[in-house]
N, CA, C and O atoms as a GROMACS GRO file, in nm:
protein
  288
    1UNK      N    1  12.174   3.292  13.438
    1UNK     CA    2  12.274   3.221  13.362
    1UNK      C    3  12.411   3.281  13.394
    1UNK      O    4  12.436   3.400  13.381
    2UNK      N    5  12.486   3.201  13.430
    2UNK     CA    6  12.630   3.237  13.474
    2UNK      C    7  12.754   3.239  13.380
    2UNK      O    8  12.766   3.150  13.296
    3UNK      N    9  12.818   3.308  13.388
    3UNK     CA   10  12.945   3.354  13.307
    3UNK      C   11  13.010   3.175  13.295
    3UNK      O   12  13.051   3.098  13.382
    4UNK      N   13  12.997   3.161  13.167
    4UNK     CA   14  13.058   3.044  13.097
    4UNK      C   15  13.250   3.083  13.090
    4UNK      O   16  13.302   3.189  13.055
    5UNK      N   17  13.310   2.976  13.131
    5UNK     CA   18  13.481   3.032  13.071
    5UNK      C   19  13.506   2.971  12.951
    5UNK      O   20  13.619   3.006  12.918
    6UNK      N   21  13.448   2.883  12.851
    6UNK     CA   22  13.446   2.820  12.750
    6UNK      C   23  13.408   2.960  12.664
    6UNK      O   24  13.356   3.068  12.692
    7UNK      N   25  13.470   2.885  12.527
    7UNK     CA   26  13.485   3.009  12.452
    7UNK      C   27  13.391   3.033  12.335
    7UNK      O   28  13.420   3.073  12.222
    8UNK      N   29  13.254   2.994  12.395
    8UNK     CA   30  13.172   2.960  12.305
    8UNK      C   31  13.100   3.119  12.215
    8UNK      O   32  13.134   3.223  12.271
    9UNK      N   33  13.058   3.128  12.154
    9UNK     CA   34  12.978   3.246  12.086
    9UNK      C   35  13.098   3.358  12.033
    9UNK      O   36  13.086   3.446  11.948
   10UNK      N   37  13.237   3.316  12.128
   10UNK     CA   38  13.339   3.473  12.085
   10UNK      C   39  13.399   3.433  11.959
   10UNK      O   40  13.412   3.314  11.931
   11UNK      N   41  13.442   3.539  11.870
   11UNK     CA   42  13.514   3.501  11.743
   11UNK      C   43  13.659   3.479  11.792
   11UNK      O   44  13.722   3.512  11.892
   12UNK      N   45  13.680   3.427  11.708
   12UNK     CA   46  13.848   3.308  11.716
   12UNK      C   47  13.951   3.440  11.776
   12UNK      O   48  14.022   3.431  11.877
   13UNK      N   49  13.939   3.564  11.686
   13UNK     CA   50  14.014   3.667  11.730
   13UNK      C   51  14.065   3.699  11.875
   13UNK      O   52  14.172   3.726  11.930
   14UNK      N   53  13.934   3.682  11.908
   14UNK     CA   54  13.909   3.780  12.034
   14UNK      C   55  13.937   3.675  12.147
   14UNK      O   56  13.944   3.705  12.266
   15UNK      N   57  13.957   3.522  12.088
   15UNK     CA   58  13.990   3.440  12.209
   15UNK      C   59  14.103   3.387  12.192
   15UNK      O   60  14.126   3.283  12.255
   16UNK      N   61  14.206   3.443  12.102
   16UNK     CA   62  14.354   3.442  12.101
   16UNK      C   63  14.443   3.534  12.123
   16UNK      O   64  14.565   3.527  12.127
   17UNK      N   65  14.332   3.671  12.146
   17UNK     CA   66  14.371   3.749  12.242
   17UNK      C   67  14.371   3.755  12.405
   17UNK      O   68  14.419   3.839  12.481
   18UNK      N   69  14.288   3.616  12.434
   18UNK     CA   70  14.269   3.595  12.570
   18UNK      C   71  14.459   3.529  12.645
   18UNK      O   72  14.510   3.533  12.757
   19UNK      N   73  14.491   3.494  12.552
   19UNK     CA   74  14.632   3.426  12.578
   19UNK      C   75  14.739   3.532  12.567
   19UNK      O   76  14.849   3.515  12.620
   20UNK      N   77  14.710   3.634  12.503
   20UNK     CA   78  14.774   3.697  12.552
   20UNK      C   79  14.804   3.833  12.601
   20UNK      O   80  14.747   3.931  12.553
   21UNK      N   81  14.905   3.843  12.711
   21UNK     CA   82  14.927   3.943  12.810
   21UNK      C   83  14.948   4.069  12.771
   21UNK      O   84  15.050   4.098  12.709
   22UNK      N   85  14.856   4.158  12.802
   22UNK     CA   86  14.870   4.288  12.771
   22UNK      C   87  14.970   4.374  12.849
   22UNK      O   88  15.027   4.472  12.800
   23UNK      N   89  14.989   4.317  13.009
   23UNK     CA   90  15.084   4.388  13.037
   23UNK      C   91  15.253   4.348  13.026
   23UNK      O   92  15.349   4.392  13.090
   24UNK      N   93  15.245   4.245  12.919
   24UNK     CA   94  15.383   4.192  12.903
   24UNK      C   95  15.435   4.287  12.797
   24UNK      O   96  15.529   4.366  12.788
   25UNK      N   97  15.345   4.250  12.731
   25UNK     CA   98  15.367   4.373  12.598
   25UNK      C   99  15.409   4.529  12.647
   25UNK      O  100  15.489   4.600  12.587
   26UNK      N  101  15.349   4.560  12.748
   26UNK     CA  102  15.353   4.656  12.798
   26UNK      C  103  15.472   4.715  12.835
   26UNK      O  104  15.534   4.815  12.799
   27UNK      N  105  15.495   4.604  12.938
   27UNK     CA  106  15.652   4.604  12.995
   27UNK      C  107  15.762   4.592  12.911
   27UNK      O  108  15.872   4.640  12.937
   28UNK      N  109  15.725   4.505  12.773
   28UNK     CA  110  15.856   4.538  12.678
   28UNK      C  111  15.857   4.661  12.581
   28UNK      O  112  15.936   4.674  12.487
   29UNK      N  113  15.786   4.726  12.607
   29UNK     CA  114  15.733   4.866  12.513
   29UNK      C  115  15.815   4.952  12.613
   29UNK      O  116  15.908   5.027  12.582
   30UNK      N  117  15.758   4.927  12.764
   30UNK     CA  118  15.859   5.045  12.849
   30UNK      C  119  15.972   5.029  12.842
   30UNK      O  120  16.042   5.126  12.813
   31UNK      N  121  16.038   4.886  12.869
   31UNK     CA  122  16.173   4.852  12.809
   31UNK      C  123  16.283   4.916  12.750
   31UNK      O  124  16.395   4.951  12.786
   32UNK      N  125  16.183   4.921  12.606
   32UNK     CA  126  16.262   4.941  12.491
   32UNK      C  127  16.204   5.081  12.469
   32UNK      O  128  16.249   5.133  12.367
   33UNK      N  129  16.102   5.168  12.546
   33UNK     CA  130  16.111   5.284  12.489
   33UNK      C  131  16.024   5.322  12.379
   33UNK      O  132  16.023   5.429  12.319
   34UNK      N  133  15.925   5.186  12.355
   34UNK     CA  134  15.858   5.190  12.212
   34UNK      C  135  15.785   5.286  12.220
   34UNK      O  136  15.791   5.367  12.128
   35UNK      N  137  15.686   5.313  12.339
   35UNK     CA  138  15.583   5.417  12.316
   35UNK      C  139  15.629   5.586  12.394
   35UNK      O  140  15.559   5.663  12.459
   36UNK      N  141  15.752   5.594  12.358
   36UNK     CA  142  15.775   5.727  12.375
   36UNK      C  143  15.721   5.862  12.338
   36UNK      O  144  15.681   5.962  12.397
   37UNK      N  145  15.742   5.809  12.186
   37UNK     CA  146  15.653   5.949  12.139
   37UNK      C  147  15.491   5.933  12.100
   37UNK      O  148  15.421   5.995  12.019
   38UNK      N  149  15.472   5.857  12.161
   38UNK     CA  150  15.290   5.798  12.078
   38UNK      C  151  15.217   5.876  12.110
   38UNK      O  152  15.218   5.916  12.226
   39UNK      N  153  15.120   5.929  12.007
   39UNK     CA  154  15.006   5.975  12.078
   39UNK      C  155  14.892   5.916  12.090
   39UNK      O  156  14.824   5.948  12.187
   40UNK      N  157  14.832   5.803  11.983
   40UNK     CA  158  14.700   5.743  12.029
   40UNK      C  159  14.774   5.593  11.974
   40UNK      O  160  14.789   5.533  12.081
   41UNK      N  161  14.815   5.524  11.892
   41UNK     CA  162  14.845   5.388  11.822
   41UNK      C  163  14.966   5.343  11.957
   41UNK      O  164  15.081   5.388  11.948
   42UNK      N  165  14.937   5.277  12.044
   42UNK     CA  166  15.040   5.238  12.151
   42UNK      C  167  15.083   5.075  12.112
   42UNK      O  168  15.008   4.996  12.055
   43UNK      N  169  15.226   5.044  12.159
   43UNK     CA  170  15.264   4.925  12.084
   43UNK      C  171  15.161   4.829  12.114
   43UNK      O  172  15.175   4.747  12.024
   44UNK      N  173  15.066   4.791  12.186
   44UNK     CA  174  14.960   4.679  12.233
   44UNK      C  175  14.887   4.690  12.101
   44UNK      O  176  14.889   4.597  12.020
   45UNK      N  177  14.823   4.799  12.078
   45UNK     CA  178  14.714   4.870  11.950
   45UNK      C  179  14.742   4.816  11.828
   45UNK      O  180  14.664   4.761  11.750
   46UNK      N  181  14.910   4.845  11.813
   46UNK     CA  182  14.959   4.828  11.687
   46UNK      C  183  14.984   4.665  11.671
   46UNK      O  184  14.962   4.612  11.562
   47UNK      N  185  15.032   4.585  11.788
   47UNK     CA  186  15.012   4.412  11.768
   47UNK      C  187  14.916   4.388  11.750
   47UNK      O  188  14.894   4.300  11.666
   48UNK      N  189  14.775   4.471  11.838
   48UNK     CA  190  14.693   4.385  11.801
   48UNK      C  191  14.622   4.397  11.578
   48UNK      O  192  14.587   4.311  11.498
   49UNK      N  193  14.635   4.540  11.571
   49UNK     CA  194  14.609   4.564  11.411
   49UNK      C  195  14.707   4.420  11.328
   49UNK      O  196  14.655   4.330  11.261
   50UNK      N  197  14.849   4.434  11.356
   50UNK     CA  198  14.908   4.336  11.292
   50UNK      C  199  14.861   4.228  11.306
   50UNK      O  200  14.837   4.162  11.205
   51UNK      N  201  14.837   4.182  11.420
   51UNK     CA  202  14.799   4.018  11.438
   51UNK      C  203  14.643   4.006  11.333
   51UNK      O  204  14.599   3.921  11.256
   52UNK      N  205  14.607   4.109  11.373
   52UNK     CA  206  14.414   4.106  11.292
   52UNK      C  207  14.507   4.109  11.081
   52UNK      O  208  14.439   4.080  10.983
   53UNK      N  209  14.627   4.141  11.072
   53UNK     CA  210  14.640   4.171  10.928
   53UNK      C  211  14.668   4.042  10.901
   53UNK      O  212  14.606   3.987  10.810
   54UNK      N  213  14.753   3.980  10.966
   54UNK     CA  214  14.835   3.810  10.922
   54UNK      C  215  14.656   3.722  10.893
   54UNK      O  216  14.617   3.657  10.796
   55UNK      N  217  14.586   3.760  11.025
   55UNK     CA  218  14.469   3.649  10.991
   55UNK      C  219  14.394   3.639  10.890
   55UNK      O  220  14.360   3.542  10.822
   56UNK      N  221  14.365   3.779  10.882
   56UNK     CA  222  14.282   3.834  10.747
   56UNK      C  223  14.306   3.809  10.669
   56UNK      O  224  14.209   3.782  10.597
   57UNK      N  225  14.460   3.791  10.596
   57UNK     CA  226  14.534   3.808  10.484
   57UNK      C  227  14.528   3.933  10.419
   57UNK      O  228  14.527   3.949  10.297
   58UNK      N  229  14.523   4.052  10.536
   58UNK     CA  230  14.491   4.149  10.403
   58UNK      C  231  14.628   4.182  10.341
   58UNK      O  232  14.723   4.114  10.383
   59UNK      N  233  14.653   4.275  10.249
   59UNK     CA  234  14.750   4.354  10.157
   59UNK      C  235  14.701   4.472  10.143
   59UNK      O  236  14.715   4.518  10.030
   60UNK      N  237  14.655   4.528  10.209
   60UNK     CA  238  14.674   4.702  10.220
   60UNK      C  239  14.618   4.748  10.338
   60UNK      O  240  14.521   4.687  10.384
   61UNK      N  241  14.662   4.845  10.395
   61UNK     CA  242  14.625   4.982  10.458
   61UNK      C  243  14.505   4.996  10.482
   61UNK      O  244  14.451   4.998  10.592
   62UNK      N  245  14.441   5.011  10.342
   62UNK     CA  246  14.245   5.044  10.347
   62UNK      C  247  14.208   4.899  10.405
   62UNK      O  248  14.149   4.892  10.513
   63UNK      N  249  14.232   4.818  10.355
   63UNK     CA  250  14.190   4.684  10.393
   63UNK      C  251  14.170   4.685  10.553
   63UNK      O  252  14.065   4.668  10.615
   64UNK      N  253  14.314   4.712  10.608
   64UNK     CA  254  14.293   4.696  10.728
   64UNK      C  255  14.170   4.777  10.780
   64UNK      O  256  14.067   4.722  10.817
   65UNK      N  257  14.188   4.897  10.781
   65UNK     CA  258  14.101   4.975  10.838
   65UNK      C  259  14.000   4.979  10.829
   65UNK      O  260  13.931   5.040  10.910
   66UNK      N  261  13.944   4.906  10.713
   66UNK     CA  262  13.754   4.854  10.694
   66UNK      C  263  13.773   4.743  10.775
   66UNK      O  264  13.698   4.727  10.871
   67UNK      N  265  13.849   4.674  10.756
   67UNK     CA  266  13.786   4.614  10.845
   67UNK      C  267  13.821   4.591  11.034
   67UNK      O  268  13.770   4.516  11.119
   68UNK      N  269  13.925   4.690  11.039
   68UNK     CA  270  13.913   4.686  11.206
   68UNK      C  271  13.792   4.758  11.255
   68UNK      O  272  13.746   4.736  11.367
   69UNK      N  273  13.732   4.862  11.152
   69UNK     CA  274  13.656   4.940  11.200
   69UNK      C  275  13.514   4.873  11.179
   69UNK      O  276  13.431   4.914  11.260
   70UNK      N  277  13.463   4.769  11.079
   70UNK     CA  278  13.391   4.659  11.117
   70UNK      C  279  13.391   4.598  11.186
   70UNK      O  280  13.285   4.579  11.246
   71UNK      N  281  13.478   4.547  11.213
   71UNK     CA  282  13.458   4.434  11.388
   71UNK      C  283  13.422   4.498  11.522
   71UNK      O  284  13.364   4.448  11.618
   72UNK      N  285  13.475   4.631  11.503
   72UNK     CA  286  13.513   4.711  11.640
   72UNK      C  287  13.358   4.758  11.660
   72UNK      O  288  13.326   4.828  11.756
   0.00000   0.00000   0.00000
């Protein structure tokens, strides 16, 4: 059985992350300098947590983190 490109079985998340470019993000982080002092949360990391908070609807901190660390 061969690699399907239809986006069947993946959660919605993970295939609206297919659109978008990790090394764009990238390039505007070097840009601007964003990940200068980072040590593990790099600006890609941190869009993607935000984008996972707007969908969720969460309102807190803990929220997030149960559940990024559920999906993950």
């Amino acid at each position: 059985m061969g690699k399907d490109t239809n986006f069947i079985g993946q959660p919605i998340f993970s295939q609206l992350l297919k659109f978008i470019s990790k090394s764009k993000i990238d390039r505007i982080a070097l840009k601007n300098k964003a990940d200068r002092y980072t040590k593990k949360l790099t600006t890609y990391n941190h869009f993607i947590v935000m984008l996972y908070s707007v969908f969720e609807g969460v309102s807190s901190l803990r929220e997030i983190v149960i559940g990024v660390l559920a999906a993950g």
